[in-house]
PDB file with SEQRES, HELIX, SHEET and CRYST1 records, atoms N, CA, C and O in Angstrom:
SEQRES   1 A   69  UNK UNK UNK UNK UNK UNK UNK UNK UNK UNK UNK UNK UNK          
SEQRES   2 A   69  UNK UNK UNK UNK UNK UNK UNK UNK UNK UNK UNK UNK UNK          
SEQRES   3 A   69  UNK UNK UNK UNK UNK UNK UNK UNK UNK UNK UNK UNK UNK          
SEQRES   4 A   69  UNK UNK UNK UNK UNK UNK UNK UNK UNK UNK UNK UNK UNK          
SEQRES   5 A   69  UNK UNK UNK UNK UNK UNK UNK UNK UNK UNK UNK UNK UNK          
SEQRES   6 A   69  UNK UNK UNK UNK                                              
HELIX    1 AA1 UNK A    7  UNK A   17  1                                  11    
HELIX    2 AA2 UNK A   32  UNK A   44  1                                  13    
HELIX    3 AA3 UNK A   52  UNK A   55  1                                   4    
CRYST1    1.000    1.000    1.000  90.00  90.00  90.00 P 1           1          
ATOM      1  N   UNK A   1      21.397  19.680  25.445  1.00  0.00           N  
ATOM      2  CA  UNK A   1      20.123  19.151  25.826  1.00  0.00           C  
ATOM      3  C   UNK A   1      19.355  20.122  26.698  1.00  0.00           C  
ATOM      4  O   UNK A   1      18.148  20.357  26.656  1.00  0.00           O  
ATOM      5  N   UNK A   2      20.238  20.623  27.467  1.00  0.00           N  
ATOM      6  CA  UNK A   2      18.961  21.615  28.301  1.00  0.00           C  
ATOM      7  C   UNK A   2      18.900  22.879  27.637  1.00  0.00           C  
ATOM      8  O   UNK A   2      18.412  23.693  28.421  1.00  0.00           O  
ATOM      9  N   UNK A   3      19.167  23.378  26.591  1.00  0.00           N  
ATOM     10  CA  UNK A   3      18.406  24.396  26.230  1.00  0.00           C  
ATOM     11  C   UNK A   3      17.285  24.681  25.613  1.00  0.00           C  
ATOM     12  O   UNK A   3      16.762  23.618  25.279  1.00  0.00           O  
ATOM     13  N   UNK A   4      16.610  25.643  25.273  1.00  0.00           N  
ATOM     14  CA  UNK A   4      15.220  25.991  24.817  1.00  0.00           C  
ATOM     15  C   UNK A   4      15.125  26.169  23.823  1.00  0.00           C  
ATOM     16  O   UNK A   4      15.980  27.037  23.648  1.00  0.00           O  
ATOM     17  N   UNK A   5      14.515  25.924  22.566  1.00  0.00           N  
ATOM     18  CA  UNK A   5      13.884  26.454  21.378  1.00  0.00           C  
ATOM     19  C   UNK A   5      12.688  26.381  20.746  1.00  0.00           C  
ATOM     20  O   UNK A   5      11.866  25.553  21.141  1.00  0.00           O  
ATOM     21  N   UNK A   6      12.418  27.171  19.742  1.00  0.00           N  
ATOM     22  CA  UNK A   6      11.091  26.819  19.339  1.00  0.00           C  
ATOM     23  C   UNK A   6      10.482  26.032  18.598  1.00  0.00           C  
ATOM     24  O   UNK A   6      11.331  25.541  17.853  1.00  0.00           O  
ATOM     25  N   UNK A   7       9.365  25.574  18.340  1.00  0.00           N  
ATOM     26  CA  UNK A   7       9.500  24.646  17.647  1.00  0.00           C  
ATOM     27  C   UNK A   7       9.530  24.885  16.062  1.00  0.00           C  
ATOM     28  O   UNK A   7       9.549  23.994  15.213  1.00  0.00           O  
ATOM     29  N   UNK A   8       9.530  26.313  15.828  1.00  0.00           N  
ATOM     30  CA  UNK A   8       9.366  26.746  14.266  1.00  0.00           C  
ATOM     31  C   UNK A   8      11.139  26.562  13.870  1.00  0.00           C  
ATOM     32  O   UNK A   8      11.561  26.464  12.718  1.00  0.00           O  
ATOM     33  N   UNK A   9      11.952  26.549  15.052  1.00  0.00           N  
ATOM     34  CA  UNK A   9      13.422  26.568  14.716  1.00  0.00           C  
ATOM     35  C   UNK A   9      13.348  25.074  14.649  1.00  0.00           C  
ATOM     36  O   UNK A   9      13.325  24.892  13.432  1.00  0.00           O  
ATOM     37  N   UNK A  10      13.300  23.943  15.188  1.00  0.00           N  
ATOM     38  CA  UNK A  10      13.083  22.573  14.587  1.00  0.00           C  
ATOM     39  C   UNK A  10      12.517  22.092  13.199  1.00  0.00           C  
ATOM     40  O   UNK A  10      12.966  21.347  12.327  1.00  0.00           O  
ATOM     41  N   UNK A  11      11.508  22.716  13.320  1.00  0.00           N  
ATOM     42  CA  UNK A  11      10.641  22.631  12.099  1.00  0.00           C  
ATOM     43  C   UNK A  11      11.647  23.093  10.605  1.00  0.00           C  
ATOM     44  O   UNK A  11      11.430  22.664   9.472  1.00  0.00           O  
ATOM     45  N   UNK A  12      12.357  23.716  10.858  1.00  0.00           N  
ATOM     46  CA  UNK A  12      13.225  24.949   9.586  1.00  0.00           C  
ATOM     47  C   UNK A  12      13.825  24.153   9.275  1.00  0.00           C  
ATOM     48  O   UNK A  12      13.825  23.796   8.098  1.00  0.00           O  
ATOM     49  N   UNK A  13      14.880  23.320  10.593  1.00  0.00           N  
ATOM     50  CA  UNK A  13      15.988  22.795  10.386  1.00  0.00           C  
ATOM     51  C   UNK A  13      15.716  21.443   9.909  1.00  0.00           C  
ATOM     52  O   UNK A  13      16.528  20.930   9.139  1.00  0.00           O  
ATOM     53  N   UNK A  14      14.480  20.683  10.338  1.00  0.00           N  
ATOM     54  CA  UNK A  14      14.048  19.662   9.483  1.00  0.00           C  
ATOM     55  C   UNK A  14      14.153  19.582   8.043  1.00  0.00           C  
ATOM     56  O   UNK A  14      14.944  18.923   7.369  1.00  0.00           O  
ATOM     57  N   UNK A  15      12.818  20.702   7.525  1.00  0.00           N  
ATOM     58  CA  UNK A  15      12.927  20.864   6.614  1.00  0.00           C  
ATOM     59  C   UNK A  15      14.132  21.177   5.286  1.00  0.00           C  
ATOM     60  O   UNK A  15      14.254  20.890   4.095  1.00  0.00           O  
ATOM     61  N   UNK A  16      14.847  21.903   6.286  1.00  0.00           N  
ATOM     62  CA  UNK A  16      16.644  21.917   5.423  1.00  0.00           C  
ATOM     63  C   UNK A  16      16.798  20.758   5.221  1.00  0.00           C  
ATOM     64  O   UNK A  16      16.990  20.592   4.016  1.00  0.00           O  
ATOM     65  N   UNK A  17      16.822  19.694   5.855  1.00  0.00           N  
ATOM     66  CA  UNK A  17      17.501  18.656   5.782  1.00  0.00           C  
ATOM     67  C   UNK A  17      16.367  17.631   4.670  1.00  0.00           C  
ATOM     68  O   UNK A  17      16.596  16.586   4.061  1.00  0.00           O  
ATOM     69  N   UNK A  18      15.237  18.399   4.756  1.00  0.00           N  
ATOM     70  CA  UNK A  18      14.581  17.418   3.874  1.00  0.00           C  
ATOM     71  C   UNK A  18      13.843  16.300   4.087  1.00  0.00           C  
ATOM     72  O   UNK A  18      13.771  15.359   3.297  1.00  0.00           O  
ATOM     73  N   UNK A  19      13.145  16.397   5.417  1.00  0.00           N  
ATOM     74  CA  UNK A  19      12.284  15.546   6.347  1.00  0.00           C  
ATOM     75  C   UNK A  19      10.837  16.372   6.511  1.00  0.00           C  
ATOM     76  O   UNK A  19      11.059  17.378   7.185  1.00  0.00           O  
ATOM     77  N   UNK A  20       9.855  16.310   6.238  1.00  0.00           N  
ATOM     78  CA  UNK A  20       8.624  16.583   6.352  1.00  0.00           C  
ATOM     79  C   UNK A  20       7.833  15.727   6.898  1.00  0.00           C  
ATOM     80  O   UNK A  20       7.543  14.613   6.464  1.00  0.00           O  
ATOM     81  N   UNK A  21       7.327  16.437   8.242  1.00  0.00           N  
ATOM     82  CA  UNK A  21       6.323  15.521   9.120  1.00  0.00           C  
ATOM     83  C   UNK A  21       4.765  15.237   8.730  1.00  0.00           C  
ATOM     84  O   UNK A  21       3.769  15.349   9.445  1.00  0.00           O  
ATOM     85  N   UNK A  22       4.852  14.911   7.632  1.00  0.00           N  
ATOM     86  CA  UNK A  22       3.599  14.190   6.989  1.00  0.00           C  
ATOM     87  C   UNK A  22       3.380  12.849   7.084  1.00  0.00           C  
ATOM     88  O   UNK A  22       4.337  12.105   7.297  1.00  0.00           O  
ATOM     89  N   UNK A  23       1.764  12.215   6.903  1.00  0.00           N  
ATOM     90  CA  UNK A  23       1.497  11.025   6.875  1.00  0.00           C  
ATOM     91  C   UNK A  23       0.713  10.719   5.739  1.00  0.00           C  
ATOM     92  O   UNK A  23      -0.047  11.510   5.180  1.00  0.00           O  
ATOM     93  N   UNK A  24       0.886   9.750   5.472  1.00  0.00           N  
ATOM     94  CA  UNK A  24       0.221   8.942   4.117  1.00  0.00           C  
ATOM     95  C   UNK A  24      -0.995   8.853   4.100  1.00  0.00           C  
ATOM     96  O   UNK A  24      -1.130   7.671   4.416  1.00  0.00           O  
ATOM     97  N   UNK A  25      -2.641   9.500   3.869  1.00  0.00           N  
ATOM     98  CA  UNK A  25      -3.925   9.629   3.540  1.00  0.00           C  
ATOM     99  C   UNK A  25      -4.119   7.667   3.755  1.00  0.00           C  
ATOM    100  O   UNK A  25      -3.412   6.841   3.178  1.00  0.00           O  
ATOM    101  N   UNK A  26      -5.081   7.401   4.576  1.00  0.00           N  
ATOM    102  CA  UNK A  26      -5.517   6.216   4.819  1.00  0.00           C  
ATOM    103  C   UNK A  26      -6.384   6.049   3.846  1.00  0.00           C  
ATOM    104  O   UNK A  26      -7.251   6.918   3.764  1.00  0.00           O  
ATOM    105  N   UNK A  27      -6.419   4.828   2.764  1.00  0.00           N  
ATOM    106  CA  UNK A  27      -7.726   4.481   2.091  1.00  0.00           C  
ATOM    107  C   UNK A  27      -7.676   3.051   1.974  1.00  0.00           C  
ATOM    108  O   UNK A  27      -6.713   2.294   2.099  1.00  0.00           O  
ATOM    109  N   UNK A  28      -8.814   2.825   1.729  1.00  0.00           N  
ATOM    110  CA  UNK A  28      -9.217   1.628   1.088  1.00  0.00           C  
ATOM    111  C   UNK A  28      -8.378   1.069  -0.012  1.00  0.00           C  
ATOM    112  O   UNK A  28      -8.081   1.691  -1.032  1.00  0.00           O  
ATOM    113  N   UNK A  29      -8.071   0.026   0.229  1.00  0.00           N  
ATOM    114  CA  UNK A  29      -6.911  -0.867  -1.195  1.00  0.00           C  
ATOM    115  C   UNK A  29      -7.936  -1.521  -2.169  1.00  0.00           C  
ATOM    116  O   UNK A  29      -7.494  -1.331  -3.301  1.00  0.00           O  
ATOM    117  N   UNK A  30      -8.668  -1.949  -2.206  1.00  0.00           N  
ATOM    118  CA  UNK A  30     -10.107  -1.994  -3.374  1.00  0.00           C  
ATOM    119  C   UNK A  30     -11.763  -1.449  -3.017  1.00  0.00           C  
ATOM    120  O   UNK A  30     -12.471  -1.762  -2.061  1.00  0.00           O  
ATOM    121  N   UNK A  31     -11.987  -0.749  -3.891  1.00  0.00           N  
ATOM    122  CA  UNK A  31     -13.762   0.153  -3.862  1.00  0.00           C  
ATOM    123  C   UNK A  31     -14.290  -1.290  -3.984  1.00  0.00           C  
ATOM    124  O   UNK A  31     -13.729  -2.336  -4.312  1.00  0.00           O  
ATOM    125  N   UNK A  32     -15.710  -0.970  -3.568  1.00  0.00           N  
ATOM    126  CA  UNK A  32     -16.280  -1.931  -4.034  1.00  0.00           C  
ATOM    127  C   UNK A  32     -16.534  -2.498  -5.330  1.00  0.00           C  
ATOM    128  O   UNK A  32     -17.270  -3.484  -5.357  1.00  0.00           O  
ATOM    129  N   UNK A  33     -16.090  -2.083  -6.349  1.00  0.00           N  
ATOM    130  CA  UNK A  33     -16.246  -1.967  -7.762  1.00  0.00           C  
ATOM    131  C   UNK A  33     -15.310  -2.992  -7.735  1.00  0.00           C  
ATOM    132  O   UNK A  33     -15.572  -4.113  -8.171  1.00  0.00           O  
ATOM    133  N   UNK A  34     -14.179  -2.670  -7.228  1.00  0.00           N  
ATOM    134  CA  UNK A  34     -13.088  -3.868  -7.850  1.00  0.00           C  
ATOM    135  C   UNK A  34     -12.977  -4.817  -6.992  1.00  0.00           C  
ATOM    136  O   UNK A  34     -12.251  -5.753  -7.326  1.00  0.00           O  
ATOM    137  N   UNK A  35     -13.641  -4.877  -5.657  1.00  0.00           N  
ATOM    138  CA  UNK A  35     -14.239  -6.275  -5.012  1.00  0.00           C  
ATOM    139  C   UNK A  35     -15.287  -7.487  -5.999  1.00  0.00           C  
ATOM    140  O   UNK A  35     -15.186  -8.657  -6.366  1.00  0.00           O  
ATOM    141  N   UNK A  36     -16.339  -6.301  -6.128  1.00  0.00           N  
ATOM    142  CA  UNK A  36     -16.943  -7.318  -7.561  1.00  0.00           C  
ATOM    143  C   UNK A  36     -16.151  -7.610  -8.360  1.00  0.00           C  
ATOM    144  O   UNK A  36     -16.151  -8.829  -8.533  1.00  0.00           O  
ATOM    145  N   UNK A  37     -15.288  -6.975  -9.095  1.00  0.00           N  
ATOM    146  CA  UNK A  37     -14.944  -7.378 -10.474  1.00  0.00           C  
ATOM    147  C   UNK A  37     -13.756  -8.549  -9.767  1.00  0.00           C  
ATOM    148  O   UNK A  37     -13.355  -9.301 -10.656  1.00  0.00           O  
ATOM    149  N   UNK A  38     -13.255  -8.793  -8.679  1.00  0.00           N  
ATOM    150  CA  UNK A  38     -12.339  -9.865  -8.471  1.00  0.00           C  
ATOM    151  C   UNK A  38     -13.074 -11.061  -8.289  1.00  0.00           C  
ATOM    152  O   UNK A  38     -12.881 -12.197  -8.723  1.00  0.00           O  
ATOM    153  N   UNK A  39     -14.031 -10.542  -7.500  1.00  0.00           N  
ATOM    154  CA  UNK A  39     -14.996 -12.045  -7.225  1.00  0.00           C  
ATOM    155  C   UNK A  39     -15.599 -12.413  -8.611  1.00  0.00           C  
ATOM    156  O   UNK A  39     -15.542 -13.638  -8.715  1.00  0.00           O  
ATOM    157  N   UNK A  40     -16.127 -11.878  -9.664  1.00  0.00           N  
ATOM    158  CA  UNK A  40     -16.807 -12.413 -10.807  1.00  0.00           C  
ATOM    159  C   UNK A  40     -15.356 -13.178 -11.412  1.00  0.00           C  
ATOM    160  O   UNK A  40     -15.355 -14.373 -11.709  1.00  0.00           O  
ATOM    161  N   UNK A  41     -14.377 -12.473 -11.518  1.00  0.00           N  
ATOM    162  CA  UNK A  41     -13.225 -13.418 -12.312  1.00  0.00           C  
ATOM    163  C   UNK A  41     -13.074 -14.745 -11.804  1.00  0.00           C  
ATOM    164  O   UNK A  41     -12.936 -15.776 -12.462  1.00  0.00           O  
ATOM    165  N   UNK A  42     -13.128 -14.572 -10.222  1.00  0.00           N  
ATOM    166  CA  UNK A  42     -12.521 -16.035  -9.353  1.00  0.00           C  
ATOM    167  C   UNK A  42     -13.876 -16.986  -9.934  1.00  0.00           C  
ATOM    168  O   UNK A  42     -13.928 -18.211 -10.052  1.00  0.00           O  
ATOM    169  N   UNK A  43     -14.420 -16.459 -10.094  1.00  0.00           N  
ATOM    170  CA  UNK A  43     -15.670 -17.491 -10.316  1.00  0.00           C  
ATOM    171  C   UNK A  43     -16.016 -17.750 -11.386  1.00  0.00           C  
ATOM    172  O   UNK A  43     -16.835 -18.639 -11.620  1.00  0.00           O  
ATOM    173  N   UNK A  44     -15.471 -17.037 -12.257  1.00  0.00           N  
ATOM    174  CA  UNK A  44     -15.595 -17.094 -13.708  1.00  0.00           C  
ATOM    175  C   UNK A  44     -13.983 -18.269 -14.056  1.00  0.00           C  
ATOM    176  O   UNK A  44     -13.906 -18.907 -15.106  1.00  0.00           O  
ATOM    177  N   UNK A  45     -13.279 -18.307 -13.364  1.00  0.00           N  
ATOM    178  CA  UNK A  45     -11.801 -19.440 -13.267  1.00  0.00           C  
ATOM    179  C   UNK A  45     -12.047 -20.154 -12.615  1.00  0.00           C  
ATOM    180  O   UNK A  45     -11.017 -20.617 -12.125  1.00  0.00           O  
ATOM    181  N   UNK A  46     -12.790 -20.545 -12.293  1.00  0.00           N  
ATOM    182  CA  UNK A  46     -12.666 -21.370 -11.112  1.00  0.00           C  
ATOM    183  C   UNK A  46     -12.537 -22.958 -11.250  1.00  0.00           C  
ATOM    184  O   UNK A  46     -12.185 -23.821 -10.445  1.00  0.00           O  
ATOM    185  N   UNK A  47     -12.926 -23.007 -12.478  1.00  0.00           N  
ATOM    186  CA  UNK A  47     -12.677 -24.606 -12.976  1.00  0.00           C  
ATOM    187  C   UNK A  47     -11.585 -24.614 -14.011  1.00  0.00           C  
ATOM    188  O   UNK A  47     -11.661 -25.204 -15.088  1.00  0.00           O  
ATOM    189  N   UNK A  48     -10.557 -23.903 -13.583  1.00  0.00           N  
ATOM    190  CA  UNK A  48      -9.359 -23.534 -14.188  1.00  0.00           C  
ATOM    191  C   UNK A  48      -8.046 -24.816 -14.166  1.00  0.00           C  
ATOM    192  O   UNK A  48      -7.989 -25.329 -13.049  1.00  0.00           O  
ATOM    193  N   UNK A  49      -7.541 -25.105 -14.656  1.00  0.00           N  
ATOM    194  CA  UNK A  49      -5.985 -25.956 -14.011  1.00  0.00           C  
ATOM    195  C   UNK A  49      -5.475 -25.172 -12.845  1.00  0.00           C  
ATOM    196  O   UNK A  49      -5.706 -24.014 -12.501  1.00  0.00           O  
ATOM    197  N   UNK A  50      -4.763 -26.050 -12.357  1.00  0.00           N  
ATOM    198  CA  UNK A  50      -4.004 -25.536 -11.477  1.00  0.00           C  
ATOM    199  C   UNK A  50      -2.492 -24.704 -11.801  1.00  0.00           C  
ATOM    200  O   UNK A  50      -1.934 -24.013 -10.949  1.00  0.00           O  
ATOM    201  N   UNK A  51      -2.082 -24.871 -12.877  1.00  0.00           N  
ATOM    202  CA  UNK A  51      -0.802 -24.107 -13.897  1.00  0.00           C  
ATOM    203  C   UNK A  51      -1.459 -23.057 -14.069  1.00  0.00           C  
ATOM    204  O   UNK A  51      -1.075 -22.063 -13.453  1.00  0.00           O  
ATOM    205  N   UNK A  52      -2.655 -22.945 -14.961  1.00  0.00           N  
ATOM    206  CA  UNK A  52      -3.075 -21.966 -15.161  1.00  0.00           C  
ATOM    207  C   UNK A  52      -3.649 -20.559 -14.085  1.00  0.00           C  
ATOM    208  O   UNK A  52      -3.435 -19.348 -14.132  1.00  0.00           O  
ATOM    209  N   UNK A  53      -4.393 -21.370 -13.225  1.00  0.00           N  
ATOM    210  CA  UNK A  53      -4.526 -20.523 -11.721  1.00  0.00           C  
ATOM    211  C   UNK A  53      -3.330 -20.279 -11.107  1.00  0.00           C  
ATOM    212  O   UNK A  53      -3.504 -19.381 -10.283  1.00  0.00           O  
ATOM    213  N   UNK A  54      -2.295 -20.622 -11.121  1.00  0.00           N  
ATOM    214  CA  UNK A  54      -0.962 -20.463 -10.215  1.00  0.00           C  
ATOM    215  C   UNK A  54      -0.555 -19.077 -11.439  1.00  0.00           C  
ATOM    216  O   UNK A  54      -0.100 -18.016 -11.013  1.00  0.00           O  
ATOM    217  N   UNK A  55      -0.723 -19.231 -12.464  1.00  0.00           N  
ATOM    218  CA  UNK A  55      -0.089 -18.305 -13.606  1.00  0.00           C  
ATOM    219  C   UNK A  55      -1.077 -16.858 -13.371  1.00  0.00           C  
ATOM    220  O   UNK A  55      -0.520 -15.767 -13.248  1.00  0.00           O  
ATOM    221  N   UNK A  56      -2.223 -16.955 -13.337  1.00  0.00           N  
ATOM    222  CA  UNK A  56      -3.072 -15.974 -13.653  1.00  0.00           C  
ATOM    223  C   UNK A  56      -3.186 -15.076 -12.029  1.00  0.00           C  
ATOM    224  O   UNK A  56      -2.715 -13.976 -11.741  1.00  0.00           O  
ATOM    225  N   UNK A  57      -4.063 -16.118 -11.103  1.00  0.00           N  
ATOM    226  CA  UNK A  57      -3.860 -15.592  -9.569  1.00  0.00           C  
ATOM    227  C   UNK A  57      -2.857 -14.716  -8.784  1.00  0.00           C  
ATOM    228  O   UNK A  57      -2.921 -13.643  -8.185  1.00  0.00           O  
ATOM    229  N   UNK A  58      -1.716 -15.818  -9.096  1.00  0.00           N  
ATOM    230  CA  UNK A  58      -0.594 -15.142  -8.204  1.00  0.00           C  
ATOM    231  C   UNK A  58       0.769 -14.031  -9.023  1.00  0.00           C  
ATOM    232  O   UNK A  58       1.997 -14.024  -8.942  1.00  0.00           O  
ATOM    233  N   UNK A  59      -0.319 -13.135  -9.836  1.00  0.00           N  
ATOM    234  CA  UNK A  59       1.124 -13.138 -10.654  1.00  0.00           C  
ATOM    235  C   UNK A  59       1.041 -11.692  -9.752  1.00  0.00           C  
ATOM    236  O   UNK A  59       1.788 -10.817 -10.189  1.00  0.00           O  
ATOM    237  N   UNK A  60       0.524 -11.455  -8.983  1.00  0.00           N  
ATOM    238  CA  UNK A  60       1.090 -10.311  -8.064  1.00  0.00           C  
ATOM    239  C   UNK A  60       1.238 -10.543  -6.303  1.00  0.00           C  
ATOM    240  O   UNK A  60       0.866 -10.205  -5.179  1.00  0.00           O  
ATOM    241  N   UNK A  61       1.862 -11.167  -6.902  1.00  0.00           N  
ATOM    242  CA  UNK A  61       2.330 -11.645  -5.372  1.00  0.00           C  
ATOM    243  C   UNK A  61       3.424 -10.970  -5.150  1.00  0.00           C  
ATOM    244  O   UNK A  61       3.792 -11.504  -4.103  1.00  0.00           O  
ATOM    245  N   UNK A  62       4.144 -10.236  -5.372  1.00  0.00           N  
ATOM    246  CA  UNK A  62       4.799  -9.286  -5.445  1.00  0.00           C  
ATOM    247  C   UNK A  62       4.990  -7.902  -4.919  1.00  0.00           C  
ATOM    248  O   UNK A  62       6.016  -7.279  -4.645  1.00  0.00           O  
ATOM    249  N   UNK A  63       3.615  -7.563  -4.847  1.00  0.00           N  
ATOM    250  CA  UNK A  63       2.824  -6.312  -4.101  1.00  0.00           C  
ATOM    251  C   UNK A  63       1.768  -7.002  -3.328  1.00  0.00           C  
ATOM    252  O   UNK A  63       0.683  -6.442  -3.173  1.00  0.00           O  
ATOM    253  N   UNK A  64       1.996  -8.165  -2.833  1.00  0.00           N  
ATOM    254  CA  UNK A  64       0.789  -8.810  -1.652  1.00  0.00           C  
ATOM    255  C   UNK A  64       2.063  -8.958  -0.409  1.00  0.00           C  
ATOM    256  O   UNK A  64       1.965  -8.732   0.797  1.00  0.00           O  
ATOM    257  N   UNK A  65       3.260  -9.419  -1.204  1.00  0.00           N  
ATOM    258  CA  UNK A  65       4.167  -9.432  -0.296  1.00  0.00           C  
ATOM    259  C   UNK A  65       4.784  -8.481   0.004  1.00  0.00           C  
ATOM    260  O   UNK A  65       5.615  -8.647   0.896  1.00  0.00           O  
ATOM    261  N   UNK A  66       4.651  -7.162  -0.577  1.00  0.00           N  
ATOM    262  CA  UNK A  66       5.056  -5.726  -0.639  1.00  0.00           C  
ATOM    263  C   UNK A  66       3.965  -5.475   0.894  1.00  0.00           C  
ATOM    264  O   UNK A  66       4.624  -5.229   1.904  1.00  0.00           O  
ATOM    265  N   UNK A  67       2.562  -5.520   1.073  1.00  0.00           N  
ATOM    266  CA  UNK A  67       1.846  -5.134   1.610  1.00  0.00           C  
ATOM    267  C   UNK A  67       2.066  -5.590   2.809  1.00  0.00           C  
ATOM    268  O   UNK A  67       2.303  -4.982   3.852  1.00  0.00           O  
ATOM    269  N   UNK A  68       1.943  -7.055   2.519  1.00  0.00           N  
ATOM    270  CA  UNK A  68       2.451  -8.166   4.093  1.00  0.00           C  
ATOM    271  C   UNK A  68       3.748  -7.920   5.033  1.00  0.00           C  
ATOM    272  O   UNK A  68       3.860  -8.331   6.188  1.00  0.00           O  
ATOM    273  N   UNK A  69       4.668  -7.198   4.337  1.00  0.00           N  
ATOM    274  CA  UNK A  69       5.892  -7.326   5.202  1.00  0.00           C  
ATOM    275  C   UNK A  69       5.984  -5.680   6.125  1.00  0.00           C  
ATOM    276  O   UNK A  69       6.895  -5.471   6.926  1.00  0.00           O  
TER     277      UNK A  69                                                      
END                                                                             
């Protein structure tokens, strides 16, 4: 612990191991394009059954709960 190094010798030994200190590009999860096109569908279903809305709506709940957790 108390000795000195640099940080290009951390950096090396990271990388050996296969760890890269990168972060994931922040964006937007829908453009506005596919904000409209969700809202025209919901409204275009909207006097749907309820089988049928449970079938069509939630069939990605999967990657909502991917996102949520």
């Amino acid at each position: 612990m108390g000795e000195s190094c640099r940080k290009s010798t951390i950096t090396a030994a990271l990388h050996q191991s296969g760890l890269y200190g990168r972060v994931a590009r922040r964006k937007p999860l829908l453009s506005a394009r596919h904000m409209k096109a969700c809202m025209e569908f919901a409204k275009k279903h909207l006097k749907d059954s309820k089988m049928v809305r449970n079938k069509i709506l939630w069939s990605d709940e999967n990657f909502l709960a991917l996102l949520l957790s």
